[in-house]
C-alpha positions, 0 to 999 in steps of 0.5 A: 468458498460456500458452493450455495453462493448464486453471485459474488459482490467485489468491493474495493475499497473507495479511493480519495478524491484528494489525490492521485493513487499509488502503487501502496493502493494498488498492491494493497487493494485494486491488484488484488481485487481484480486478479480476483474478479478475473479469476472468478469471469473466467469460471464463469460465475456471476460476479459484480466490482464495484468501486467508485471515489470518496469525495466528502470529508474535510481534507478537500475541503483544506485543499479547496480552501488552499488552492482557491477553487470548490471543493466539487473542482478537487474531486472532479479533477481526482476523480477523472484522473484515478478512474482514468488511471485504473482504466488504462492499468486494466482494473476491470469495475463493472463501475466505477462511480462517485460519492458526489453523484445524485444517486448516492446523496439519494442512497445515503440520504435513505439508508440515515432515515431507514436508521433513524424511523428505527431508533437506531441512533442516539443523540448526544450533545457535547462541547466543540470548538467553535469560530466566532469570526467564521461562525462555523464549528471546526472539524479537528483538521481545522485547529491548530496549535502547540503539541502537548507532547513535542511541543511543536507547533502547528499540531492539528486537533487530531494528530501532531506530525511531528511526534505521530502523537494521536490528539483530541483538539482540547488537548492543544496548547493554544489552540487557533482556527485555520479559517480566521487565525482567531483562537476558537471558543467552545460551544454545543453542538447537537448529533447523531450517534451509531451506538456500536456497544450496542451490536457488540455481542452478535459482532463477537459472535459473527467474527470470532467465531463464525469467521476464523477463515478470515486472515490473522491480520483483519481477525486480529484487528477486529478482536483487539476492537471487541476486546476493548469495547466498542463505543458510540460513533458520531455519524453527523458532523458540522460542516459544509461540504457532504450529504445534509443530513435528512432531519429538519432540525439538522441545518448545516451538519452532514453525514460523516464521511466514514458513514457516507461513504461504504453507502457508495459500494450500494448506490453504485450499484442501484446506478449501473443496475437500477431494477436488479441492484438488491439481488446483489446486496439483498439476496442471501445467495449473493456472497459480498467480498470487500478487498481493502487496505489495513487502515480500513479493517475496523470499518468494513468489519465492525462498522458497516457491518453494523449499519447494515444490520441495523437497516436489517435487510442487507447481506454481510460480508462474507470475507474481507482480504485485507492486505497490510502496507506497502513500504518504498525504498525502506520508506512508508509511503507519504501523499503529504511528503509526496513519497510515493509512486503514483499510478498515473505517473508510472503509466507516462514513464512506462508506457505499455508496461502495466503488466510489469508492475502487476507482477511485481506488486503481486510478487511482492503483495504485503498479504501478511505483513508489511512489504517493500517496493524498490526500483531495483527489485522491480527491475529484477523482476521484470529482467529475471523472471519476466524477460528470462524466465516467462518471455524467453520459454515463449520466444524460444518455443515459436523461434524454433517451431517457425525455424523448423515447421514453418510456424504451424504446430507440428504433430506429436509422435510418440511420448518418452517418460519425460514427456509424460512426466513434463505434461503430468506436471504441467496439467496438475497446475490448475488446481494449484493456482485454483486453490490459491485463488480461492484463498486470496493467496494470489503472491503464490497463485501468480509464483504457480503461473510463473512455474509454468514457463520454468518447466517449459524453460528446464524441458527444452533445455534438458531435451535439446531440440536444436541439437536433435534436429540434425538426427530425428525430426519427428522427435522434434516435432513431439517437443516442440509440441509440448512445448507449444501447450505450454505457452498456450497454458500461460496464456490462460494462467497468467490471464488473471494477472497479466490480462495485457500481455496475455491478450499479446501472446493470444495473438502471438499463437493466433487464438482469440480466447480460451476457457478456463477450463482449459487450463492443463489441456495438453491439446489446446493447439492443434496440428497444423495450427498457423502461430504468428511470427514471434515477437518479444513478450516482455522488454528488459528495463535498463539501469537508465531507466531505474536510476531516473526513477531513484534519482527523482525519489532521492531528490523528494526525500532531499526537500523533505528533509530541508522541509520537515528538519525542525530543532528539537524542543528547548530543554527546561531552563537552568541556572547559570552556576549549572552550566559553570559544573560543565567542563568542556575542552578540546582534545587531539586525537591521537589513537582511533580504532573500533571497539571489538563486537560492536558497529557503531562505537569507537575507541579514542585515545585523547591528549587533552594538555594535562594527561591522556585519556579515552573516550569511547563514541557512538560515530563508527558508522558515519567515520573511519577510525583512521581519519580522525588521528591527528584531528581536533575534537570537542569533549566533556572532561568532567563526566564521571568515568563509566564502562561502554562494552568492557572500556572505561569511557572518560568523557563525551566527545560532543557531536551533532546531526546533519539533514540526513541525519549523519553525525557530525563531530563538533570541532574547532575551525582553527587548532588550537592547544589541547586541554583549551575549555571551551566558553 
């Protein structure tokens, strides 16, 4: 970190008020995000967080529509409920405000006129598809029709959903509008343009070269965009619902949401601090920090950063941690398939249980590639490491410090080498987790914690306490006085973390607050110091409890299936004496086995009424080779012989999938005689 830095400005990024948040957003920006700012409130430095809902755009929009209600009724309802679910987890904003807000329309609405009284924008006019009935252009979110890739219908005029295929809306076949049903026409339409190319050259100097520190997955991105060229970017829209667009020739058009919105990090700012809010964005002491998710590298690294040198009196940023993705149970994380973990949910089956998930998030964090959330690691992590590891060095250490010193903290006597071995080793550990921390590397600042209470755990092991009391006390007393430092260590290390369960051990050990500063002291407790009565730190979680968990995700993944199972597209037409070239049978099966070196083929050996023959099948994996001798199947007699792993395969054995996306063998429902065609 620049030593020259007065200040430090935290951004994470803005949630959308569409929907509740996630456990994907919480590991890949709040978690982190907040460890950080603890962190730096610990050191005594002056820093803000900032954060705050994004509430324009036309996915609400949608959503009102569908539900019947306003757009301002869908991000009320989201806004209240991720500003309380952030709360109650303990993400500590110094604020967390809204795009709605009239500061922020006033911001916003400032920051476009500085913009466009400088010349920063071109204006462009260009063809868009246009609702006659509605008499409204349409957002790419509001036309549907067929994709030109897949061929299924109800592609949107961004992205089909059934292929992932990326669309612009004049790509679609068919093309209708969402509002009116009615197909849409095209017509001009005039707006207003942040032409990128044009800051490209500083762009390139400023992150290639004067920040290599940033990680290789942001530094990556932004390269591949400037490798590509940068292009102008429509920073206007036409629709209703938004921040108008401050021009008298702008009836009906709004600010783009990807412009509005990182103007909210500003205007929450200027709302908590009305008369000092520049000295965090304008001062060149102040370092601005923004903790985002992958999918938004491009705009907090090239885009608004090219705003905010276009107005030419804001600071950039000075990092941009963004971590990757985080999976569940092998799956990406969905809001639409509603394949999720959401925060507000966890906190009713959990209760009492934010630290947990704090942990396993930042064990797991994807800070260099895609992670996976599963219940059974989360359980793992909680009984293993948790409980066994961090709470039982605790409970143990009070336990038999009440048991033997009536609960105060005994004196130490004198030090053998592996007590000053043990207290070397635990004191170096601030500058281990420091360092960490200050690289954004929190999955290996929280594993230095955690090593914290395996040292304690390995010294009372190794020196037996309840076994030396029944000859020295006094040598007793020196351990569990070391061992008492520890626990009073963890509190302080874990503190950035695991803010709630280090509140709790404070007051297991009867101490309000300690100093970061601190951390390593080997005296932070001093003789005859008075410890509450011990109490567990952590519960374990039982099987119960996860299978519940997996069980209603298993259910999700079921109706998603049933929902999103659609035919594939009908293959090009072809004449009937086509068809007649095939000759399709049905055979019994009278050997199966496994092809050697291979996990999905196997080898069967066919009576198909004329002669025998094999057929090698791509099916290992959904039946044992052993049930299928002496049943029926349906072949292809007449492909030509070709060579699969080293066997010459006679045919094809016809198969189709189920919905979960098992094969399943085509087989008659009566047997028949083999060598019978099939017609």
């Amino acid at each position: 970190m620049n030593k020259n830095f007065k200040r430090t400005t935290v951004t994470a990024a803005l949630p959308y008020a569409n929907g509740p948040v996630h456990l994907g957003h919480m590991a890949g920006v709040y978690v982190p995000a907040d460890i950080y700012v603890r962190y730096l409130r610990l050191k005594k430095r002056d820093v803000l967080f900032v954060g705050g809902s994004d509430e324009h755009g036309v996915p609400i929009t949608i959503r009102a529509k569908k539900e019947g209600i306003t757009p301002q009724d869908v991000v009320d309802r989201y806004h209240k409920l991720i500003k309380d679910s952030f709360k109650e987890f303990g993400i500590s904003f110094d604020i967390y405000s809204r795009t709605t807000s009239e500061t922020h329309k006033e911001v916003a609405s400032d920051f476009f006129k500085k913009l466009y009284e400088k010349g920063e924008f071109v204006e462009k006019t260009s063809e868009q598809y246009y609702d006659e009935e509605a008499k409204t252009f349409l957002a790419d979110r509001y036309i549907t029709g067929e994709c030109p890739h897949c061929h299924a219908e109800g592609a949107y005029g961004d992205q089909c959903e059934s292929c992932g295929t990326s669309l612009n809306p004049t790509d679609l076949i068919n093309p209708k509008s969402v509002i009116s049903g009615g197909k849409p026409s095209m017509k001009e339409t005039k707006h207003w343009y942040l032409p990128l190319d044009k800051h490209e050259e500083w762009l390139s100097k400023w992150i290639l070269e004067d920040h290599k520190e940033w990680r290789p997955n942001v530094y990556g991105q932004c390269k591949s965009w400037l490798d590509m060229g940068l292009q102008p970017r429509a920073v206007s829209r036409d629709l209703s619902w938004g921040i108008p667009v401050p021009l008298a020739d702008a009836e009906g058009k709004v600010l783009y949401v990807w412009f509005d919105a990182p103007i909210g990090y500003i205007s929450n700012t200027k709302e908590l601090l009305p008369d000092s809010w520049e000295t965090w964005w304008k001062d060149p002491e102040t370092r601005l920090v923004h903790f985002i998710g992958k999918d938004n590298i491009v705009f907090h690294c090239i885009v608004f950063p090219a705003m905010l040198k276009a107005e030419g009196s804001y600071i950039l940023p000075d990092n941009v941690p963004s971590n990757e993705f985080m999976n569940l149970e092998g799956d990406k994380i969905s809001t639409s398939r509603n394949w999720a973990v959401w925060l507000h949910e966890y906190l009713k089956d959990f209760p009492g249980k934010q630290d947990v998930l704090r942990y396993v998030l930042t064990a797991n964090a994807p800070e260099t590639k895609d992670n996976d959330f599963t219940w059974k690691d989360f359980q793992a992590h909680n009984n293993s490491e948790l409980v066994g590891i961090y709470g039982n060095f605790v409970n143990r250490a009070l336990v038999l410090t009440h048991k033997y010193f009536e609960g105060k903290v005994p004196a130490i006597a004198n030090l053998t080498d592996y007590d000053k071995e043990t207290l070397a080793e635990f004191s170096s550990i601030k500058e281990k987790i420091e360092g960490y921390l200050e690289d954004f590397k929190f999955r290996y600042a929280q594993r230095e914690a955690m090593n914290l209470a395996r040292i304690g755990n390995k010294y009372l092991a190794d020196t037996e306490p309840w076994k030396v009391a029944k000859t020295d006390m006094s040598r007793v007393a020196t351990i569990m006085n070391i061992s008492l430092q520890l626990v009073a260590n963890l509190a302080i290390a874990f503190e950035p973390f695991l803010p709630f369960s280090s509140k709790k051990l404070r007051a297991l050990i009867q101490v309000d607050s300690f100093e970061w500063d601190e951390l390593g002291s080997t005296s932070l407790l001093k003789e005859g110091h008075q410890l509450s009565k011990p109490e567990l730190l952590f519960d374990k979680i039982e099987d119960e409890e996860i299978e519940i968990q997996i069980e209603r995700l298993r259910k999700i993944k079921e109706e998603n299936d049933k929902m999103n199972h659609k035919a594939n597209p009908i293959k090009p037409n072809i004449e009937f004496d086509d068809f007649l070239k095939l000759d399709m049978r049905v055979g019994t099966v009278l050997e199966c086995v496994k092809v050697p070196k291979t996990d999905k083929l196997l080898q069967f050996k066919i009576e198909d009424g004329l002669n025998q023959r094999t057929i090698v099948s791509g099916i290992a994996e959904f039946y044992k080779p052993e049930d299928l001798v002496g049943k029926q199947v349906c072949f292809i007699a007449n492909l030509a012989p070709r060579k699969l792993r080293g066997v010459l395969s006679e045919g094809m054995i016809l198969s189709t999938e189920d919905s979960d996306g098992n094969l399943v063998l085509l087989q008659p429902k009566k047997e028949v005689t083999p060598g019978n065609e099939i017609k």
